[in-house]
Backbone as a printed PyTorch tensor [residue, N CA C, xyz], in Angstrom:
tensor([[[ -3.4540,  34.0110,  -1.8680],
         [ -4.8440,  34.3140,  -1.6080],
         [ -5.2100,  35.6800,  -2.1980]],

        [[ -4.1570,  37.0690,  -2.0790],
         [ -4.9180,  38.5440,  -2.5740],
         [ -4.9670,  37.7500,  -3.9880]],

        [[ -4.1390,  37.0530,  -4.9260],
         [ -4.3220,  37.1730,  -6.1350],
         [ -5.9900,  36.3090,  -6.6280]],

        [[ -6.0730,  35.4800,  -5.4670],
         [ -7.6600,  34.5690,  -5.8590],
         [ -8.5550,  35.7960,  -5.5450]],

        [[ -8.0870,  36.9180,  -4.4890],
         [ -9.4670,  37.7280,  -4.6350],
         [ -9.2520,  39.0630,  -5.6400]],

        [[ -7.7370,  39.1800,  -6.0190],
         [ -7.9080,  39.8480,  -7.4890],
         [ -8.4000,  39.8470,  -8.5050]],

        [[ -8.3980,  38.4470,  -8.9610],
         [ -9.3730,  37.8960,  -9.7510],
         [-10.8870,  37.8100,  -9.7460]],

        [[-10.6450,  37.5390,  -8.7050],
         [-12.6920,  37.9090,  -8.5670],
         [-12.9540,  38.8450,  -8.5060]],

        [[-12.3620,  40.1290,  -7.7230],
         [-12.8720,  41.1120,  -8.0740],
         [-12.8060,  41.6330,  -9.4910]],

        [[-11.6990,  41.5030, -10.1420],
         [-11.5590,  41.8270, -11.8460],
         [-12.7070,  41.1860, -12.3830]],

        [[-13.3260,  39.9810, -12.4780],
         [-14.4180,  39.5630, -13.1210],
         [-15.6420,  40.1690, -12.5670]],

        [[-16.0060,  40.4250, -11.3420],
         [-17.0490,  41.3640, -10.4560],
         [-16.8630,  42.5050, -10.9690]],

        [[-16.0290,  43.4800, -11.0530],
         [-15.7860,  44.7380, -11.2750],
         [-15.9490,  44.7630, -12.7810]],

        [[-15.4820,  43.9540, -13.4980],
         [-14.9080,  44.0750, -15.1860],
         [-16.3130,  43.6390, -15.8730]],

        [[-16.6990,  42.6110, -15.6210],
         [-17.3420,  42.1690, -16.0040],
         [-19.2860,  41.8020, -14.9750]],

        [[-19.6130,  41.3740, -14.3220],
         [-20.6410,  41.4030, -13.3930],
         [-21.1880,  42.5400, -13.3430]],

        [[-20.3450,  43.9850, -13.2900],
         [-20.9520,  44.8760, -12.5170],
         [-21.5790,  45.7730, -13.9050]],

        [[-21.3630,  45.2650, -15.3300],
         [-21.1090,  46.1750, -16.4800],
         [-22.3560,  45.5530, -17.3110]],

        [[-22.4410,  43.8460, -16.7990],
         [-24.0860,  43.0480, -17.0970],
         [-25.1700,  43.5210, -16.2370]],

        [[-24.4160,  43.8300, -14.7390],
         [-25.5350,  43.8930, -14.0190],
         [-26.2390,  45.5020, -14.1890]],

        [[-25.4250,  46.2210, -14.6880],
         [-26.2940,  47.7510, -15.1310],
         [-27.0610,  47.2280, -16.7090]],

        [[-26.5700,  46.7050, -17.0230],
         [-26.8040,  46.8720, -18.5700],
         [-28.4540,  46.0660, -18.0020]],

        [[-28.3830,  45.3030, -17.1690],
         [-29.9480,  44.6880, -17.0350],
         [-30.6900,  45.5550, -16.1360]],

        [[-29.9770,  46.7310, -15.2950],
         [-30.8910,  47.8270, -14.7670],
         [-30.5360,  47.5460, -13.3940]],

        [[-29.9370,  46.4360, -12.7310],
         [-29.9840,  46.6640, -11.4830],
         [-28.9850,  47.8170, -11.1230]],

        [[-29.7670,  48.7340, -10.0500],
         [-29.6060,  49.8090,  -9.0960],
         [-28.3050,  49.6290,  -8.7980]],

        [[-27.8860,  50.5950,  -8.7550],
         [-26.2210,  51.1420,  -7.4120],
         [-25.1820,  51.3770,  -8.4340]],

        [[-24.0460,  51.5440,  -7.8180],
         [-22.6830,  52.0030,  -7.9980],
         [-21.8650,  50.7590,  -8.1330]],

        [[-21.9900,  49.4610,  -8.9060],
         [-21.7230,  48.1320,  -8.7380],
         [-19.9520,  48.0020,  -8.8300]],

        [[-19.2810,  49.0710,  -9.7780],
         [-18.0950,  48.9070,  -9.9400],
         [-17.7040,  49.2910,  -8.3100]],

        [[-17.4810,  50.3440,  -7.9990],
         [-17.3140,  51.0410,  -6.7510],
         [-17.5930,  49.9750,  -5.6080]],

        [[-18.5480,  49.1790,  -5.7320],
         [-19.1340,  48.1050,  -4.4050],
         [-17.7640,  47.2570,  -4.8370]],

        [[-17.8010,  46.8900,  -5.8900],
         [-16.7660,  45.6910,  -6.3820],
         [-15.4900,  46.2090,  -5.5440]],

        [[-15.0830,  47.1870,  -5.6510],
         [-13.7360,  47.9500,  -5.2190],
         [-13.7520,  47.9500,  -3.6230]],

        [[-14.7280,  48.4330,  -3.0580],
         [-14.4020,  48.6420,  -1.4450],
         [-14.9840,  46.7510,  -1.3410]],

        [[-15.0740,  45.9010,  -1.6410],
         [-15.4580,  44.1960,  -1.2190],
         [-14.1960,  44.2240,  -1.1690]],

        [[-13.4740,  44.3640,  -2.5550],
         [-11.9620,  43.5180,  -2.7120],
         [-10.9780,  43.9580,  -1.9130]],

        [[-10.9870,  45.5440,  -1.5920],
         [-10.5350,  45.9490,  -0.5490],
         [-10.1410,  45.4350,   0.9650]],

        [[-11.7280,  45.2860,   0.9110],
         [-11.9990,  44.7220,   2.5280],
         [-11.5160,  43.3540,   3.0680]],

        [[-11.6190,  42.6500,   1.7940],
         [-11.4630,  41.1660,   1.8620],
         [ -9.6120,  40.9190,   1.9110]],

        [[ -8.9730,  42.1750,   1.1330],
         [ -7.2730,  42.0910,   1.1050],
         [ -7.2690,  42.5330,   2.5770]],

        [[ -7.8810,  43.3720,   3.2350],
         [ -7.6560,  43.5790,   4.6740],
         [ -7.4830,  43.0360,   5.5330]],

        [[ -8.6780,  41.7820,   5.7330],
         [ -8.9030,  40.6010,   6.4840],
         [ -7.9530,  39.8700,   6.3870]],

        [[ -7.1660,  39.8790,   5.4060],
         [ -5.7040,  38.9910,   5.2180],
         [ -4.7260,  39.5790,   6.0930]],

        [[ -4.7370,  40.9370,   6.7290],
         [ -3.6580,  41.4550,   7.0410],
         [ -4.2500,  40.9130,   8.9610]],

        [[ -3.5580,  39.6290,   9.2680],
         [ -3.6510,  39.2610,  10.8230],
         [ -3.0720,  40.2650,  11.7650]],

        [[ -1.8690,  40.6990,  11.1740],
         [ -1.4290,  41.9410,  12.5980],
         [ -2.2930,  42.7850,  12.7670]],

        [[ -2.9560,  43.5040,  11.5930],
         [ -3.7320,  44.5100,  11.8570],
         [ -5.3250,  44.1150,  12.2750]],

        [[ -6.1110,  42.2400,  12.2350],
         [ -6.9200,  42.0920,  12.5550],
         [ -6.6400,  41.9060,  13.9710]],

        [[ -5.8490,  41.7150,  14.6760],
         [ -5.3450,  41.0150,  15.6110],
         [ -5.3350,  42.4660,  16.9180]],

        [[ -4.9440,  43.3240,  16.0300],
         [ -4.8400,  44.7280,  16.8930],
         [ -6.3180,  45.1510,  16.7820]],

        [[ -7.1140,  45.4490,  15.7950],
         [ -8.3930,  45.5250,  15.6770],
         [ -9.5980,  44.4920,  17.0480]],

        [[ -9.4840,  43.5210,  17.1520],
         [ -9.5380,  42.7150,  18.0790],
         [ -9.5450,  43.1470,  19.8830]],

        [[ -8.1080,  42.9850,  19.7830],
         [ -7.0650,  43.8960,  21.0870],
         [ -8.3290,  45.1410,  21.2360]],

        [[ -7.9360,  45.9100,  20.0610],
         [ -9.1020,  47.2880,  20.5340],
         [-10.9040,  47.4400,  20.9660]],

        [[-11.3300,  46.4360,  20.3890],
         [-12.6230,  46.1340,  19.9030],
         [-12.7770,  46.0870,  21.6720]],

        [[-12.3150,  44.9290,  21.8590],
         [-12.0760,  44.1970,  23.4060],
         [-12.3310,  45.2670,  24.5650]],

        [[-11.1860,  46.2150,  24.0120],
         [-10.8320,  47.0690,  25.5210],
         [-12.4600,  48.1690,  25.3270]],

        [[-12.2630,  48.8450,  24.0570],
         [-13.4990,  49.9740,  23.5170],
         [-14.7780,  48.7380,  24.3830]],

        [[-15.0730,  47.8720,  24.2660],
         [-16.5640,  46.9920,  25.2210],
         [-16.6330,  46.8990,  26.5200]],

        [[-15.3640,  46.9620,  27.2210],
         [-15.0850,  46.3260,  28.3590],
         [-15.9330,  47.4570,  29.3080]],

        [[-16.6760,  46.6840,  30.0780],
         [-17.2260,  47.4850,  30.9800],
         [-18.7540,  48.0260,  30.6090]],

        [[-19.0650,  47.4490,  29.4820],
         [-20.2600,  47.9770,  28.7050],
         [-21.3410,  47.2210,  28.9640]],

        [[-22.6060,  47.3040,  28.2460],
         [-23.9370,  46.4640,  28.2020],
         [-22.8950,  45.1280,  27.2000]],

        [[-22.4380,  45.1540,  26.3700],
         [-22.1920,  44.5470,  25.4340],
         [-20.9490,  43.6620,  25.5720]],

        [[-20.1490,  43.8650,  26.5300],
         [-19.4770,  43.2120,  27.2560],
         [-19.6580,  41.5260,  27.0550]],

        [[-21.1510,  41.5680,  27.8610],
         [-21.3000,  39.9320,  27.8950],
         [-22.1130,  39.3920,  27.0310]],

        [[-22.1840,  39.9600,  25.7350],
         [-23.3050,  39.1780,  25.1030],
         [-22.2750,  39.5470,  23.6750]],

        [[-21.0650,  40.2770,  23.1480],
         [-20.5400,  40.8430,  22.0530],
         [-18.4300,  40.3400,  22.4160]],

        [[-18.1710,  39.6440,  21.6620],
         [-16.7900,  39.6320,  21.5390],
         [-15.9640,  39.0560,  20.5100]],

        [[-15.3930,  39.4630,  20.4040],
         [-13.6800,  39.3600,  19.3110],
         [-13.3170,  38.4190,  19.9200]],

        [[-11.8790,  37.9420,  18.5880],
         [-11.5260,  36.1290,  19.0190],
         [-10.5640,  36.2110,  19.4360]],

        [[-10.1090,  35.5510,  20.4760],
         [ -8.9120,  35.8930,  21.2470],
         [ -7.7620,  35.9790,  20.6670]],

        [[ -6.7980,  37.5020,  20.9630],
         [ -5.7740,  37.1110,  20.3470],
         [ -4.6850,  36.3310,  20.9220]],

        [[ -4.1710,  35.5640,  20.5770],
         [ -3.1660,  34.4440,  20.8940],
         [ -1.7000,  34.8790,  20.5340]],

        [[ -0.8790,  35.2540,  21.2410],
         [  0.4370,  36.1670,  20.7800],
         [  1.7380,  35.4600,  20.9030]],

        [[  1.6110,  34.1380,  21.5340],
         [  2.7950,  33.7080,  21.7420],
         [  3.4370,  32.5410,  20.7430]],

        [[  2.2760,  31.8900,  19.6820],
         [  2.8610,  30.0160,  19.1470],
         [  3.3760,  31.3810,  17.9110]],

        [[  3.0530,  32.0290,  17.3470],
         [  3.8260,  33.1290,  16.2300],
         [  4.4620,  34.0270,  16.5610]],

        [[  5.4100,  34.6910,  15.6990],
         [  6.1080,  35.7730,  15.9140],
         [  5.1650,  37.2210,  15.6340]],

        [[  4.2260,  36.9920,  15.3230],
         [  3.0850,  38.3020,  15.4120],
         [  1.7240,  38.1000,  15.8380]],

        [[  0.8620,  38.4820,  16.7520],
         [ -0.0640,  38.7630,  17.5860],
         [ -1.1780,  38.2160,  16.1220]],

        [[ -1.8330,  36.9080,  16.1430],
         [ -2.7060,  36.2090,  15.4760],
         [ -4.3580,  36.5550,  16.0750]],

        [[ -5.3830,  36.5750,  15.3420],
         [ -6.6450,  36.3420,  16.3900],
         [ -7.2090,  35.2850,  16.2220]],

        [[ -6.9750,  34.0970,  17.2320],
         [ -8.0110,  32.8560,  16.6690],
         [ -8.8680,  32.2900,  17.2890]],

        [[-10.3670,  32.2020,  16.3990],
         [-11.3980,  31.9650,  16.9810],
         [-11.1200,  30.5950,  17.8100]],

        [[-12.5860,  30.7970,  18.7810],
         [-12.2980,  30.3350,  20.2870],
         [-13.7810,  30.1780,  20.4550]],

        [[-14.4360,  28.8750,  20.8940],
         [-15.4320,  28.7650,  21.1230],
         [-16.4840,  29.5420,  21.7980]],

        [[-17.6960,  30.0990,  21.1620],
         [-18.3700,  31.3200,  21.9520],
         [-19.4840,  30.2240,  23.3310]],

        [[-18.4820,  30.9500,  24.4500],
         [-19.2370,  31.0110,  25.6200],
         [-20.4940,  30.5330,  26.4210]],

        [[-21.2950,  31.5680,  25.2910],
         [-22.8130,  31.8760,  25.5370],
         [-22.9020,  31.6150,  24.0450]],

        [[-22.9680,  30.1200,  23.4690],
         [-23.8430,  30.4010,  22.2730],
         [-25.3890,  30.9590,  22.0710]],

        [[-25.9790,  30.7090,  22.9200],
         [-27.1770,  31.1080,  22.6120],
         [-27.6510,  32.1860,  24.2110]],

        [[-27.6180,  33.6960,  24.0920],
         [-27.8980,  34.5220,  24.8730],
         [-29.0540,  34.7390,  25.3130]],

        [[-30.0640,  34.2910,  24.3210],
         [-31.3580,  34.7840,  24.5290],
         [-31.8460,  33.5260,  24.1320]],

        [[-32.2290,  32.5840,  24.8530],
         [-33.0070,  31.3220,  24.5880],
         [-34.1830,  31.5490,  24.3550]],

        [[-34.6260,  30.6330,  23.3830],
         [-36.0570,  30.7990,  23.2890],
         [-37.3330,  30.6720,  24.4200]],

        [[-37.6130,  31.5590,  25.2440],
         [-38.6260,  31.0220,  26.1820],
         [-40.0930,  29.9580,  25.7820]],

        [[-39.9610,  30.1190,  24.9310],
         [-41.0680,  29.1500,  24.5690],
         [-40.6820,  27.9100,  23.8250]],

        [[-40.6120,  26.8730,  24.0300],
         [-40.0670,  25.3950,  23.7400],
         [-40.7190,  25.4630,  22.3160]],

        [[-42.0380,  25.4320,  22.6050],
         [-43.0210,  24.9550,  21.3360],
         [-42.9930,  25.8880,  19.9710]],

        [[-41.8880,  26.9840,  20.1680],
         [-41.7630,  27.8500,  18.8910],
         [-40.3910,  27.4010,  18.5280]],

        [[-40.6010,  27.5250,  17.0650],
         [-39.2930,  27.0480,  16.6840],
         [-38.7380,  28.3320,  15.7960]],

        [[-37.5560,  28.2090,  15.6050],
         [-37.2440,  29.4390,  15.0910],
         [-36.8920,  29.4500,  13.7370]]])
């Protein structure tokens, strides 16, 4: 998987970001390319989403955000390292629409 998002970022970064100035669009496109591909090799790393999670959890607990904001449970025991896997949300819908006849 890092090497499918090596590649994309090399064509984003190498190429995308070098058309997309040359036609004028705004920003720092190589640099965006770099912290995406980054972020996206991160998300691969489960121990460290898994602890991220764990923390997220405890940092809410007790908050406004508590019951309406949460991370996916981490599940520590079918693997030999602390996984986070999503888990059906609760409260899908927190704030219902009070009015039937509006649609959203």
């Amino acid at each position: 998987m890092e090497d499918t998002i090596a590649l994309d970022m090399h064509l984003l970064r190498d190429y995308a970001a070098p058309l997309a100035s040359a036609l004028g669009v705004p920003g720092e496109l190589v640099a965006t390319a770099d912290a995406w591909g980054s972020g996206f090799v991160d998300e691969l790393d489960y121990s460290l989403e898994a602890s991220n999670a764990l923390q997220f959890t405890s940092d809410i607990a007790g908050s406004d955000l508590e019951s309406v904001v949460f991370a996916p449970k981490v599940i520590e025991h079918p693997t030999p390292h602390p996984t986070p896997t999503p888990t059906p949300n609760p409260n899908p819908n927190p704030n219902p629409n009070p009015n039937p006849n509006l649609t959203r």
